[in-house]
N, C-alpha and C positions, 0 to 999 in steps of 0.2 A: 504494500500500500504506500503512496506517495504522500509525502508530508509536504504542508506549506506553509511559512511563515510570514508574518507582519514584522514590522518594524514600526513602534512607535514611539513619539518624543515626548520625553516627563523633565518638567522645570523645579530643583528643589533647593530647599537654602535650611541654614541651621545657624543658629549663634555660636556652637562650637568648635565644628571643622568640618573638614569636606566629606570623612568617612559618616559623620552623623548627615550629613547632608543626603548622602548616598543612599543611606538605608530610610531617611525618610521619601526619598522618592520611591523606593522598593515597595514601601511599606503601601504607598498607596496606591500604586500601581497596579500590585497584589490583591487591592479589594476589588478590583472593577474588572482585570484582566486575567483568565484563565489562562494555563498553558505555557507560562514564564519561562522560557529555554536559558535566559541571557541577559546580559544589559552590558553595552558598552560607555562610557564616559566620554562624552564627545568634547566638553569644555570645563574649565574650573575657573569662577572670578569671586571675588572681594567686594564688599559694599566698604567700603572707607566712611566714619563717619568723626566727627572733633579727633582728626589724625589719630583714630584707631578703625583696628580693622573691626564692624558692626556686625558682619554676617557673609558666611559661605557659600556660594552658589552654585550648580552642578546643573549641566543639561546631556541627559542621559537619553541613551533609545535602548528603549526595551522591546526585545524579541520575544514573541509569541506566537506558538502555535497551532494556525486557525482549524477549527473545531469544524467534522463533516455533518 
């Protein structure tokens, strides 16, 4: 049987670091999308805010795949 997969984009941020940033895009990901194969990290940035770093941001695609 042939498998096929999506690819889709999740935008997430965290106050702590980019690994808590990760797992919350996971996390939410997870509720809505079946079939979770993967997720690669397409970018990582910083909110700068009074010359500190304010928050992590992370723009992931998640692979899943889609359901017969």
């Amino acid at each position: 049987m042939d498998r096929v997969a999506r690819v889709t984009e999740v935008i997430a941020a965290s106050p702590i670091n980019f690994d808590e940033a990760i797992r919350a895009g996971f996390k939410r990901a997870n509720k809505t999308l079946r079939g979770i194969t993967g997720m690669r990290v397409i970018e990582q940035r910083v909110s700068v805010k009074d010359g500190e770093i304010d928050e992590y941001r992370v723009r992931l695609e998640v692979i899943f795949v889609l359901e017969s």
